[in-house]
Backbone as a chain_set.jsonl record, in Angstrom:
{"seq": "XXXXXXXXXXXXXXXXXXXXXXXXXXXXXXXXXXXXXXXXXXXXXXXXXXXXXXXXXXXXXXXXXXXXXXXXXXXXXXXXXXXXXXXXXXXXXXXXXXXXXXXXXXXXXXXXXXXXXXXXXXXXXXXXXXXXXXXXXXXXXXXXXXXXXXXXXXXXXXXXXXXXXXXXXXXXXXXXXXXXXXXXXXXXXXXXXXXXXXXXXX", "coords": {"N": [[37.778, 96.178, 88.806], [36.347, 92.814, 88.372], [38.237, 90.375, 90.233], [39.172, 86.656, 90.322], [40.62, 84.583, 92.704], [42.267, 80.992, 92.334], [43.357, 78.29, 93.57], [45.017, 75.144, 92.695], [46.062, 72.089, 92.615], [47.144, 71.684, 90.366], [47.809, 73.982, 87.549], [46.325, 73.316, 85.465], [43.906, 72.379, 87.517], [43.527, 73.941, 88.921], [42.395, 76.148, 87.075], [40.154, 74.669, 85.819], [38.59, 74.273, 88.662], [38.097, 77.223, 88.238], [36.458, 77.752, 85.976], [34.233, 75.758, 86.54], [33.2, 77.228, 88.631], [32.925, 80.222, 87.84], [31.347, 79.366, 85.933], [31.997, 79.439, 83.231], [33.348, 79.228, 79.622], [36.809, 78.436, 78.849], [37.862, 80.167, 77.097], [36.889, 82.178, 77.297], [38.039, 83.433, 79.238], [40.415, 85.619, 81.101], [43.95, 84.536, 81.883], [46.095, 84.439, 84.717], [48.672, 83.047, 86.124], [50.018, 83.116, 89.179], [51.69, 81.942, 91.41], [53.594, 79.331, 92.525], [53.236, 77.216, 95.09], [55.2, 74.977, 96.885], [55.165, 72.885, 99.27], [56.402, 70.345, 101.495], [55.36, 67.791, 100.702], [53.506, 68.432, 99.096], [52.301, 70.935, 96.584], [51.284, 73.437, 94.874], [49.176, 75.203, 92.836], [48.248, 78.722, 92.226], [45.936, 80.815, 90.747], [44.787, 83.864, 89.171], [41.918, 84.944, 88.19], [39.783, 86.783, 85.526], [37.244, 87.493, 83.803], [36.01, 87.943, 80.405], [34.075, 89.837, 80.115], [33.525, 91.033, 82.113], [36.086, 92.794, 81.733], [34.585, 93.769, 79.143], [32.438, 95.474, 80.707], [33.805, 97.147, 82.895], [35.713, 98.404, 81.038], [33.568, 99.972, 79.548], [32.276, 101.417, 81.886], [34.983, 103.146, 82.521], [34.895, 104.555, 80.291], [32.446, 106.148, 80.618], [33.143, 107.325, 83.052], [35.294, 109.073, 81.994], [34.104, 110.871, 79.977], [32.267, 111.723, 81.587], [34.037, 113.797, 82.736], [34.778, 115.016, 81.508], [32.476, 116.907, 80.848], [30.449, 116.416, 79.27], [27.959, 114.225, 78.029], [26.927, 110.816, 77.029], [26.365, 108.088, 74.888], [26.935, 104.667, 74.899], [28.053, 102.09, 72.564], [28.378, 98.794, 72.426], [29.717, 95.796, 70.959], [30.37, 92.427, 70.376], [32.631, 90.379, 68.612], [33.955, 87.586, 67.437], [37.008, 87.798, 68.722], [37.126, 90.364, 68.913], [36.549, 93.619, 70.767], [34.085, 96.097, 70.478], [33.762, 99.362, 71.437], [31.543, 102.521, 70.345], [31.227, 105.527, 70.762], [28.432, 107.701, 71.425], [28.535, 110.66, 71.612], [27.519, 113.912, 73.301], [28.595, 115.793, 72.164], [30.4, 115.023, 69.096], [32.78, 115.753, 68.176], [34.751, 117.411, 70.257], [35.547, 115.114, 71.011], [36.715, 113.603, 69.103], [38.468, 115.408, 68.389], [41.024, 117.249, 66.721], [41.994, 115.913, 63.728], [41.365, 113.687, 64.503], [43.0, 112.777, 66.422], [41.867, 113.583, 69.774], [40.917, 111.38, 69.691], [42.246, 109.104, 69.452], [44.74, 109.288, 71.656], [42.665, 108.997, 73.582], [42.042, 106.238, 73.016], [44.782, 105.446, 73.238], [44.963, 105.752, 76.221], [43.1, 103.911, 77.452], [43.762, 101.484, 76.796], [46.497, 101.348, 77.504], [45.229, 101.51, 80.699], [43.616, 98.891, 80.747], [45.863, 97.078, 79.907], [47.441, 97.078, 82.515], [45.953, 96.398, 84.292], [44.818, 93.45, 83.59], [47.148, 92.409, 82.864], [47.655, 91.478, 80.102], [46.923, 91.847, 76.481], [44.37, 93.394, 75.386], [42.206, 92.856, 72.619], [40.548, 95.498, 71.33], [38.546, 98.372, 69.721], [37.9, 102.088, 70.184], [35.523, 103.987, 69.157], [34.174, 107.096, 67.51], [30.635, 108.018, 67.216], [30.841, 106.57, 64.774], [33.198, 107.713, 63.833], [35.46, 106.722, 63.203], [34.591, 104.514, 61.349], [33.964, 105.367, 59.036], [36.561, 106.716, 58.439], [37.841, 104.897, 57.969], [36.689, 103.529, 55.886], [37.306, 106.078, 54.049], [39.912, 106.166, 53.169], [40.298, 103.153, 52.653], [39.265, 103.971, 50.154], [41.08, 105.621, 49.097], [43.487, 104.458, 49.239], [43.33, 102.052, 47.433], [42.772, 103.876, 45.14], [44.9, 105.567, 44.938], [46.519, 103.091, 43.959], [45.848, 102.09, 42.203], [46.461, 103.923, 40.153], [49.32, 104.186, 40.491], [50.071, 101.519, 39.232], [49.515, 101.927, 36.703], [50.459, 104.046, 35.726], [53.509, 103.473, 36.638], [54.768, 105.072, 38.38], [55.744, 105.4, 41.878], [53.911, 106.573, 45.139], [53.553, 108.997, 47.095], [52.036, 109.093, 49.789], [49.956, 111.583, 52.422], [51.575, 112.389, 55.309], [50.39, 109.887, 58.017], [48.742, 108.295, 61.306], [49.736, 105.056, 63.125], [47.364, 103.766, 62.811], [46.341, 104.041, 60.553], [48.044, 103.948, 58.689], [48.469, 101.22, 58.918], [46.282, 100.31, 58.3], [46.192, 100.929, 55.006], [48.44, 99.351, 54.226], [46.793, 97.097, 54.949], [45.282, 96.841, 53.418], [46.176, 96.677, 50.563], [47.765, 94.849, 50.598], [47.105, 91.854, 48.786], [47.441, 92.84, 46.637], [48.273, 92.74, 43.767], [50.171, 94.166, 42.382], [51.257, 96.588, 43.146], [53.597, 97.851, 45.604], [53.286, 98.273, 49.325], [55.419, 100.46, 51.757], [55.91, 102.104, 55.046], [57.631, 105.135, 55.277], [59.803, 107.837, 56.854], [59.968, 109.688, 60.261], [57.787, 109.876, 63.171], [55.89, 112.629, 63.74], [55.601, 112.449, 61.323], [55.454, 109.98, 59.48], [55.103, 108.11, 56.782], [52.61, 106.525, 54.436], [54.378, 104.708, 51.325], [53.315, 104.073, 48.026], [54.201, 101.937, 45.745], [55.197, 100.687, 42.297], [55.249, 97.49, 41.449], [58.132, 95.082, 41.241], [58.379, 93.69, 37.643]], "CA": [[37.53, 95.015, 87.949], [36.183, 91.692, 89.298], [39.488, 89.484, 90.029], [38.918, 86.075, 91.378], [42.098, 83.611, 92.75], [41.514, 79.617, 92.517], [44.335, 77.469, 93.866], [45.042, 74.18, 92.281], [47.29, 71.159, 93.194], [48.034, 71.897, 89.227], [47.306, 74.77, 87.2], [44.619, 72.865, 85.077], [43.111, 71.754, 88.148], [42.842, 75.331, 89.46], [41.458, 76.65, 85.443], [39.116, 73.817, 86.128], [37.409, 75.105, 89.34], [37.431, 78.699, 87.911], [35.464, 77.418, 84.923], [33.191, 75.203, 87.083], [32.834, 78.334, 89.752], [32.321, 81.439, 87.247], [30.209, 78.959, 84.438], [32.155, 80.36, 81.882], [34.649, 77.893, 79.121], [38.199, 78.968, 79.359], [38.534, 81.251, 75.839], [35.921, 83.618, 78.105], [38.63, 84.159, 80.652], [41.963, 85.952, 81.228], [43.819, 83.481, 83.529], [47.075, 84.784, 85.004], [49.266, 82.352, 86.932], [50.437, 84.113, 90.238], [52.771, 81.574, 91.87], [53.503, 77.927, 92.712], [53.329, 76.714, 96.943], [55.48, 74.068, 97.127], [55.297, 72.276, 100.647], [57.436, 69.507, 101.193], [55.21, 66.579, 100.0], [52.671, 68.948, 98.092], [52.777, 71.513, 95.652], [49.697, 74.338, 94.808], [49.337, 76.521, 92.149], [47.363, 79.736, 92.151], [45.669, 81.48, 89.875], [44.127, 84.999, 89.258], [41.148, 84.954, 86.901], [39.17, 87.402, 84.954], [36.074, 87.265, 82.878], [35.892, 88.666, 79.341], [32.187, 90.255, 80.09], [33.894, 92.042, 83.49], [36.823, 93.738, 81.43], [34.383, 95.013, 78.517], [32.366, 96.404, 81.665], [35.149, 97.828, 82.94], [36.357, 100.019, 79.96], [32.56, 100.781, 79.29], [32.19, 102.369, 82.639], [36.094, 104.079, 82.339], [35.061, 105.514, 79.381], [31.674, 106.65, 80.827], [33.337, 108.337, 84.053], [35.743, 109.639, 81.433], [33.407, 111.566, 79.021], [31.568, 112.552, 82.151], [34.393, 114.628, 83.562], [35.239, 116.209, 80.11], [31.814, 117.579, 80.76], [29.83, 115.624, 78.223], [26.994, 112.874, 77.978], [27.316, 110.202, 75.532], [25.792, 106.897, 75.133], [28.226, 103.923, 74.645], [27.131, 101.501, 72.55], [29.156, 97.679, 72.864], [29.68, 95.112, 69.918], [31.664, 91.811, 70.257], [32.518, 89.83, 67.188], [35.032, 87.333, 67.487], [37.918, 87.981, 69.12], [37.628, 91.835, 69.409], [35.268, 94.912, 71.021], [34.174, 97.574, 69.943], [32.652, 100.696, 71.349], [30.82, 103.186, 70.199], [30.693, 106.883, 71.423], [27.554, 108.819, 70.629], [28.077, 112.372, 72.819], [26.481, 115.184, 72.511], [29.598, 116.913, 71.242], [30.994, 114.036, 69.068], [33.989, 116.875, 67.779], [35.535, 117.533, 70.915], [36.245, 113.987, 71.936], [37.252, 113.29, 68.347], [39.976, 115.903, 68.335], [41.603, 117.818, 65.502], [42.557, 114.627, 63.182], [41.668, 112.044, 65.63], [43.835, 113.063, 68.123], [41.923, 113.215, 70.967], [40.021, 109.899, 69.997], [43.674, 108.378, 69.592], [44.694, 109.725, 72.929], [41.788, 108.104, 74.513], [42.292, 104.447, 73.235], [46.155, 104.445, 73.744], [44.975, 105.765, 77.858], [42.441, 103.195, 77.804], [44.817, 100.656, 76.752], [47.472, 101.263, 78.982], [44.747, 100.765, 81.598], [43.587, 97.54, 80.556], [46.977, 96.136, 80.052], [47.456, 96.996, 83.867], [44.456, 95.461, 84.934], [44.737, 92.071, 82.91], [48.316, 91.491, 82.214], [47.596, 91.139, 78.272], [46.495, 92.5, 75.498], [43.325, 93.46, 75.022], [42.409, 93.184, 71.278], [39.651, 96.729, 71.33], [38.769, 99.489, 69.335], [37.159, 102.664, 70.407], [35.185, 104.608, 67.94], [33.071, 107.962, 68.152], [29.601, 108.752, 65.954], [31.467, 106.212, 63.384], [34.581, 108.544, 63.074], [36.566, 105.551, 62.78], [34.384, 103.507, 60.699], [33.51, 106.062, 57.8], [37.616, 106.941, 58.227], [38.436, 103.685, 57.282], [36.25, 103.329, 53.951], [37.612, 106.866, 53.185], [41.586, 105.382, 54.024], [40.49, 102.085, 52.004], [39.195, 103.99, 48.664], [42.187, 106.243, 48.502], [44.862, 103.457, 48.896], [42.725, 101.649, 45.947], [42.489, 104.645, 44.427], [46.532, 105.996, 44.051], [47.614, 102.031, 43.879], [45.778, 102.054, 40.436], [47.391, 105.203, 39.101], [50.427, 103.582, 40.417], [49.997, 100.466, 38.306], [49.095, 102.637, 35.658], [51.939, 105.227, 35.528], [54.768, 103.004, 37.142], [55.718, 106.187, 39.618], [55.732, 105.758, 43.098], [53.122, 108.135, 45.004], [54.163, 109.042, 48.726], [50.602, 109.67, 50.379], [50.014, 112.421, 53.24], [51.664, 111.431, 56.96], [49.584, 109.017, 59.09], [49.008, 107.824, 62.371], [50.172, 103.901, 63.064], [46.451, 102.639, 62.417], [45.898, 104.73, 59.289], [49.151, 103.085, 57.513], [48.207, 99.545, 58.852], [44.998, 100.243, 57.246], [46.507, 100.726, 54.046], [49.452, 97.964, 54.255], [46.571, 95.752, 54.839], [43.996, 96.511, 51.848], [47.013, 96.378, 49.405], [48.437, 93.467, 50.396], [46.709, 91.013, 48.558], [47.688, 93.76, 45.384], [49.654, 91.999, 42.309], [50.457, 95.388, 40.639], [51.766, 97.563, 44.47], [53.777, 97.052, 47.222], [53.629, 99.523, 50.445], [56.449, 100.444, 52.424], [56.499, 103.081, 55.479], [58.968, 106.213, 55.485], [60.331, 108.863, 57.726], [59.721, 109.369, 61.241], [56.589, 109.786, 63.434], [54.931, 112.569, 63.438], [55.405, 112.968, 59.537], [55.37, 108.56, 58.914], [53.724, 108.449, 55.901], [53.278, 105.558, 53.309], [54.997, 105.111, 49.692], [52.517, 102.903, 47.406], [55.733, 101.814, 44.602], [54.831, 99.764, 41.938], [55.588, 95.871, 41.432], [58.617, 94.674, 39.733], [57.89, 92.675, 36.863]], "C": [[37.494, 93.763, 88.822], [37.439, 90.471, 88.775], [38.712, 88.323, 90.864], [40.187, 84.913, 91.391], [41.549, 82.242, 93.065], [43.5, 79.174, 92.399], [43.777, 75.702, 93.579], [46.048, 72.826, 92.492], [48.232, 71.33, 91.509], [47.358, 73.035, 88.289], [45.988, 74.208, 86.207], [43.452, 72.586, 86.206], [42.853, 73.211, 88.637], [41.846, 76.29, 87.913], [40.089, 75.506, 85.688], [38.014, 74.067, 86.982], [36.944, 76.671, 89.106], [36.027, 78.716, 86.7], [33.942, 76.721, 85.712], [32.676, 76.364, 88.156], [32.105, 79.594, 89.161], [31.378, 80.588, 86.079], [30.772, 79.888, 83.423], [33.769, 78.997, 81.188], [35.897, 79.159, 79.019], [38.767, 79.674, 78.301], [37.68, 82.128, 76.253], [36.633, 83.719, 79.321], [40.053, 84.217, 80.708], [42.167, 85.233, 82.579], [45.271, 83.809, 83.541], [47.78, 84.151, 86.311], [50.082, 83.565, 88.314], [51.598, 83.375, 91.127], [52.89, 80.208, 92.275], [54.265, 77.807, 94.237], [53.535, 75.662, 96.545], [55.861, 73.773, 99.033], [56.615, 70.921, 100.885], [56.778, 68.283, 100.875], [53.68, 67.086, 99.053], [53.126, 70.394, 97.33], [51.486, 72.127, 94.793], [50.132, 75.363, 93.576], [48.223, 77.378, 92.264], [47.502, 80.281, 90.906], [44.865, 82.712, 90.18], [43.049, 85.299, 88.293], [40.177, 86.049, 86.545], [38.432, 87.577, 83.821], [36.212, 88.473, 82.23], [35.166, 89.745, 79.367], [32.78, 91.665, 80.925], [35.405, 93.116, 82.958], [36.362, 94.906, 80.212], [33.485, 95.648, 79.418], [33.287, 97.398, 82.212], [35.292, 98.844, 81.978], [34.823, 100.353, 79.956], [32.113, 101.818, 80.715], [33.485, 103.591, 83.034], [35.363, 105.355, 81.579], [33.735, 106.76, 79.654], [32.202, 108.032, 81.625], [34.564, 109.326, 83.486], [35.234, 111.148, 80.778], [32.847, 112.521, 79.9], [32.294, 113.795, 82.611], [34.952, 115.474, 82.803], [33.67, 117.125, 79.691], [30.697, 117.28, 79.66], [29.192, 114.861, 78.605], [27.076, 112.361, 76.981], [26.526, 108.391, 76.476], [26.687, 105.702, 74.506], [27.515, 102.463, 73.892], [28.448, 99.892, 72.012], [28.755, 96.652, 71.293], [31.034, 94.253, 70.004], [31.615, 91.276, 69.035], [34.067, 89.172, 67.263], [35.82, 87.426, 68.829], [38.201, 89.982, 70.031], [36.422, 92.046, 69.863], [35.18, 95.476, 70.912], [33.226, 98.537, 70.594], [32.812, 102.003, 70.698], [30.646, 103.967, 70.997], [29.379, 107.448, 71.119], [27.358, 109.255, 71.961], [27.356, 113.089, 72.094], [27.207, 116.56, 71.778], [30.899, 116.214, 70.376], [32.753, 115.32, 68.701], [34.941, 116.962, 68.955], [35.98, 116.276, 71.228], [37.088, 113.002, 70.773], [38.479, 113.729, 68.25], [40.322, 116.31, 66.674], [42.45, 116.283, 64.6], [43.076, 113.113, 63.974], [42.472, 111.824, 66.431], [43.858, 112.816, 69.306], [41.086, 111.749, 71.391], [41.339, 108.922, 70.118], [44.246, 108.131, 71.033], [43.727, 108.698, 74.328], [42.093, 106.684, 74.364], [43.855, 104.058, 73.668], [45.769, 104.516, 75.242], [44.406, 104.262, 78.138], [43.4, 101.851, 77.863], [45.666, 100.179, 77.429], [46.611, 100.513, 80.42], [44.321, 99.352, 81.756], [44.734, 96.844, 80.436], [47.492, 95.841, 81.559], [46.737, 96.54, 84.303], [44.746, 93.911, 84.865], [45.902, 91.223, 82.696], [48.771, 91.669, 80.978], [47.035, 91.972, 77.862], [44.947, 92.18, 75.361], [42.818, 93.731, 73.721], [40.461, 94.291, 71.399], [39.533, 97.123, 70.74], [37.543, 100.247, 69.863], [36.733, 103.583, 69.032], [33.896, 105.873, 68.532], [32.155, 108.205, 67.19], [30.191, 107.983, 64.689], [32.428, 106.854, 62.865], [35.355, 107.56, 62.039], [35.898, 104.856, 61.206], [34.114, 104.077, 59.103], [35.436, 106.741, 57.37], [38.148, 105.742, 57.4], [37.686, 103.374, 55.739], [37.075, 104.828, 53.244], [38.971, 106.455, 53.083], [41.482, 104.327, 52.682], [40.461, 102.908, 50.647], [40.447, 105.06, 48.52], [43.345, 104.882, 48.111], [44.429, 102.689, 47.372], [42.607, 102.495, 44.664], [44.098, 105.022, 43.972], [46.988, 104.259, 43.588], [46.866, 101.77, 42.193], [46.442, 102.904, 39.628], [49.03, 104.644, 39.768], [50.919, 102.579, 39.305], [49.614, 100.763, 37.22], [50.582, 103.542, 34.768], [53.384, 104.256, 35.948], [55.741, 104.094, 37.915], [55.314, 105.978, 40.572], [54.893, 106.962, 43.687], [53.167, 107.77, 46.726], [52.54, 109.941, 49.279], [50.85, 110.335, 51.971], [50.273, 111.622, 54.959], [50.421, 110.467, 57.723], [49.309, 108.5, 60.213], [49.567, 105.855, 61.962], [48.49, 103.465, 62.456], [46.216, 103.285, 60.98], [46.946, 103.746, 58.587], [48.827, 102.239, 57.862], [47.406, 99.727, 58.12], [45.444, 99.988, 55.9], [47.228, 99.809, 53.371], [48.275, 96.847, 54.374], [45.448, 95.459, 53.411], [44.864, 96.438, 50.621], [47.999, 95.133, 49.364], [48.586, 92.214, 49.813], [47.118, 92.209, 46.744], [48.868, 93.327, 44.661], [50.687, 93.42, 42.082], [51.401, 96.043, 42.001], [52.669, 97.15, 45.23], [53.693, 98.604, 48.029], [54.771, 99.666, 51.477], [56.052, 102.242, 53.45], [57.708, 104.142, 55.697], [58.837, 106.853, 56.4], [60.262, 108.634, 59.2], [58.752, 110.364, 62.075], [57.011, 111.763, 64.254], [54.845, 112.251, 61.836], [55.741, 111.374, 58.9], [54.598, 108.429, 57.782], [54.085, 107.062, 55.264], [53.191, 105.538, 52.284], [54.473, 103.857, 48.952], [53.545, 103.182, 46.177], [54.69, 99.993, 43.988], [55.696, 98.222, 42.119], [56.698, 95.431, 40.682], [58.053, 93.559, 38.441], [58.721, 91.416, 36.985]], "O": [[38.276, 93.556, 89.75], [37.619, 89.915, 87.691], [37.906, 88.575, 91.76], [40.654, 84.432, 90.358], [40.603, 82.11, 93.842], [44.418, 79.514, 91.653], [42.75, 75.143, 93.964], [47.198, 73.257, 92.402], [49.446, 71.191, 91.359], [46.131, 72.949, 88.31], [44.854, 74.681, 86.273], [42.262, 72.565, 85.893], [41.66, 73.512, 88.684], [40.787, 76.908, 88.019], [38.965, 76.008, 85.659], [36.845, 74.129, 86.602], [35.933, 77.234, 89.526], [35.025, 79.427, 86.633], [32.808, 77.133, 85.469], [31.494, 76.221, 88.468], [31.06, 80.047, 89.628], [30.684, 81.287, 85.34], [30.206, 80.846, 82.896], [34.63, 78.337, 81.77], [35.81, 80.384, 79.101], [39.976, 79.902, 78.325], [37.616, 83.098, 75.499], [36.065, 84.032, 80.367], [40.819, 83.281, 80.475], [41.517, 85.136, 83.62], [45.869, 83.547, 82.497], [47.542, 84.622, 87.423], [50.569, 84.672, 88.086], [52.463, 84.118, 91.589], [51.724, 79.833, 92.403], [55.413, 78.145, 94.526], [52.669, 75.044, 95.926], [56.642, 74.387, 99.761], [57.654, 70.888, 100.226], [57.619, 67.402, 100.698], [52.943, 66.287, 98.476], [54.245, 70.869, 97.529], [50.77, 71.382, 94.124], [51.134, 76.069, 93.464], [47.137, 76.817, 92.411], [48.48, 80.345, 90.162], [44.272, 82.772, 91.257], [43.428, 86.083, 87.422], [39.556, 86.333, 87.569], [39.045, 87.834, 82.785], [36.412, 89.586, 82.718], [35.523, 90.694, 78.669], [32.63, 92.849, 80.623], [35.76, 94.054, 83.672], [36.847, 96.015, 79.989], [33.51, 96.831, 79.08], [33.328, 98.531, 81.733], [34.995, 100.024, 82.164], [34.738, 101.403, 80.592], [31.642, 102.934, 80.494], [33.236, 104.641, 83.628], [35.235, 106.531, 81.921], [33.787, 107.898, 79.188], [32.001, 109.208, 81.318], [34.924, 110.261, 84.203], [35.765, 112.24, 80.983], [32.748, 113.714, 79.612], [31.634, 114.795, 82.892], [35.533, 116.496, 83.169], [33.549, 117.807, 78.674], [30.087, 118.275, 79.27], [29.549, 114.448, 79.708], [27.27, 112.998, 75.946], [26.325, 107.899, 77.587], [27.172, 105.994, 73.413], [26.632, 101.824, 74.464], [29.336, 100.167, 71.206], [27.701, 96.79, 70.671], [32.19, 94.654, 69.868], [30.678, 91.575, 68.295], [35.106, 89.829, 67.193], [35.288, 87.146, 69.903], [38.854, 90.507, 70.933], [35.436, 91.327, 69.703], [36.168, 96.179, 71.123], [32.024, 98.524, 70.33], [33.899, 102.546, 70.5], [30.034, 103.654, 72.018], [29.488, 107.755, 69.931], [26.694, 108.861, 72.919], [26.818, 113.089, 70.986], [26.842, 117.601, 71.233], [32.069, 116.51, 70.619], [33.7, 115.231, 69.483], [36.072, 116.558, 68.684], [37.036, 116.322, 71.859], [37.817, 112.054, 71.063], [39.466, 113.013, 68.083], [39.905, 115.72, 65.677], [43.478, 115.79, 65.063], [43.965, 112.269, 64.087], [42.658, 110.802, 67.091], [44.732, 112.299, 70.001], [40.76, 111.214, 72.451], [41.321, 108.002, 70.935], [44.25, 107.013, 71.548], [43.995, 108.092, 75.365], [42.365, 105.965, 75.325], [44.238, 103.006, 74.179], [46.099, 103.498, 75.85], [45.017, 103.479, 78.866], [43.697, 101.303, 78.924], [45.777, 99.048, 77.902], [46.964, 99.509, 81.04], [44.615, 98.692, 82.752], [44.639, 95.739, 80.968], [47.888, 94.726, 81.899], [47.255, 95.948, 85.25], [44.887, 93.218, 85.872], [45.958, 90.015, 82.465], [49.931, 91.944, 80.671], [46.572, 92.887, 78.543], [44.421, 91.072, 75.256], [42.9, 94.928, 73.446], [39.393, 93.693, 71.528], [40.497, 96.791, 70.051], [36.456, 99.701, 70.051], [37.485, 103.808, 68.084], [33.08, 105.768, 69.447], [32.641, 108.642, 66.147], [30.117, 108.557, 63.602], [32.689, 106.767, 61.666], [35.681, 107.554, 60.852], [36.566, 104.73, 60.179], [34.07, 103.319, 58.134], [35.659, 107.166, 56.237], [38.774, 105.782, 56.341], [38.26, 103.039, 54.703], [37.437, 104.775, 52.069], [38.804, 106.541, 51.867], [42.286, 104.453, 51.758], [41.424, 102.729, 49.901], [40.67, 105.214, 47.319], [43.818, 104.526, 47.032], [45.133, 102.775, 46.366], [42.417, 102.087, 43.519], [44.49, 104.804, 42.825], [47.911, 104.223, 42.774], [47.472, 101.299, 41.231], [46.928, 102.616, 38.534], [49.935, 105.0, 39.014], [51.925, 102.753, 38.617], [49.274, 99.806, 36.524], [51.25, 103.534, 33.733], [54.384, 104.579, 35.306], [56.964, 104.065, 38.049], [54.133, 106.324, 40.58], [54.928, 108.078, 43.168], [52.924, 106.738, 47.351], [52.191, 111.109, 49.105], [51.7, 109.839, 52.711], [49.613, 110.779, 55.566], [49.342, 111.057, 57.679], [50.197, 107.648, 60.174], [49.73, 105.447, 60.812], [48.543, 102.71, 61.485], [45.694, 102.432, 60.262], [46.525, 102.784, 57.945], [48.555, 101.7, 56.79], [47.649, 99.307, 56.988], [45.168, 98.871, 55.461], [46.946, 99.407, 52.242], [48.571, 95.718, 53.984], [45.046, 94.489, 52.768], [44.282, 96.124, 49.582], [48.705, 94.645, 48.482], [49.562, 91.481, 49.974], [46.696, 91.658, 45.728], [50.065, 93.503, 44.89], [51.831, 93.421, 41.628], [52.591, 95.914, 41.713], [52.596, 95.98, 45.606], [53.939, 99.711, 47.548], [54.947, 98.617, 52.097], [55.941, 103.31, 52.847], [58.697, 103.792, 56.342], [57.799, 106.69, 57.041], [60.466, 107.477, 59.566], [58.81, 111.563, 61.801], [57.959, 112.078, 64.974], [53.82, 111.772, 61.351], [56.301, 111.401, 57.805], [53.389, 108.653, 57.852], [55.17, 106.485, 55.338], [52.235, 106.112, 51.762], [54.995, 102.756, 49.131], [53.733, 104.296, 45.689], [54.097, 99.038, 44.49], [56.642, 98.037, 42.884], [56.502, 95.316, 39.472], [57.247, 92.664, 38.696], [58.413, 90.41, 36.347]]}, "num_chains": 1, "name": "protein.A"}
């Protein structure tokens, strides 16, 4: 990953020549302070900087030399929006890299993750997705939670829906949140976390 270090008499003044050096404004770059040279009548700060563009390169060629060595071809396809990124798998065997209940697509974004946090410092806000696993998971995810939190608000019984990974229950904690009639609460412990859509007191 392309790192580049700019020393500053003050850390704006070093963010300053990284911006004027890479042409890029300063919410398009991870900027990681590295240490302050004090002399005895001056006083330097360094910096370590890294462009937005050069870390979703980065994972898009990981994930390439990834796929390749699981014996697979796949075409990766990139989407920013905001704040986050998203890729897109399409292999030629989307199943195996999905994994028995998203397993081994899970697997892959916490590795990837890890690596980018080593790289950058921070958090990289990502998601990986294969053939739309994710994205056709999540409408099926949204119309269930919509779907028991009415027969909740209907019946007034509590209905404890099938274990989940961590993004599956956020999913649901977040499309019922804005829900008069529900509240959601996680139980047990991981693998078998599941969450308990309980109605509203009055």
């Amino acid at each position: 990953m392309n790192k580049s270090k700019f020393v500053g008499k003050t850390k704006e003044d070093a963010i300053n020549q990284a911006k004027i050096e890479l042409q890029e404004l300063e919410e398009n770059l991870y900027i990681k302070e590295l240490e302050v040279k004090s002399g005895l009548f001056n006083k330097k700060v360094e910096i370590e900087v890294i462009r937005k563009d050069d870390v979703i390169d980065f994972v898009k060629n990981y994930l390439k030399d990834l796929i390749k060595n699981m014996g697979l071809n796949a075409n990766i396809e990139v989407k920013k929006r905001e704040e986050m990124a998203t890729f897109t798998i399409y292999a030629d065997n989307n199943a195996i890299l999905i994994g028995k209940n998203g397993k081994t697509l899970e697997a892959i974004t916490i590795l990837i993750k890890q690596i980018v946090h080593k790289e950058i410092g921070t958090y990289f806000n990502m998601t990986i997705d294969i053939g739309e696993y994710k994205a056709q998971q999540q409408k099926r995810i949204e119309s269930l939670a919509k779907r028991v939190a009415r027969e909740v608000a209907r019946s007034k019984v509590p209905a404890k829906l099938d274990p989940m990974n961590s993004y599956e229950r956020r999913l649901i904690h977040t499309v019922l949140a804005e829900n008069p009639k529900v509240i959601t609460e996680s139980e047990g412990e991981e693998p078998n976390r599941a969450v308990v859509i309980k109605p509203k007191e009055e």
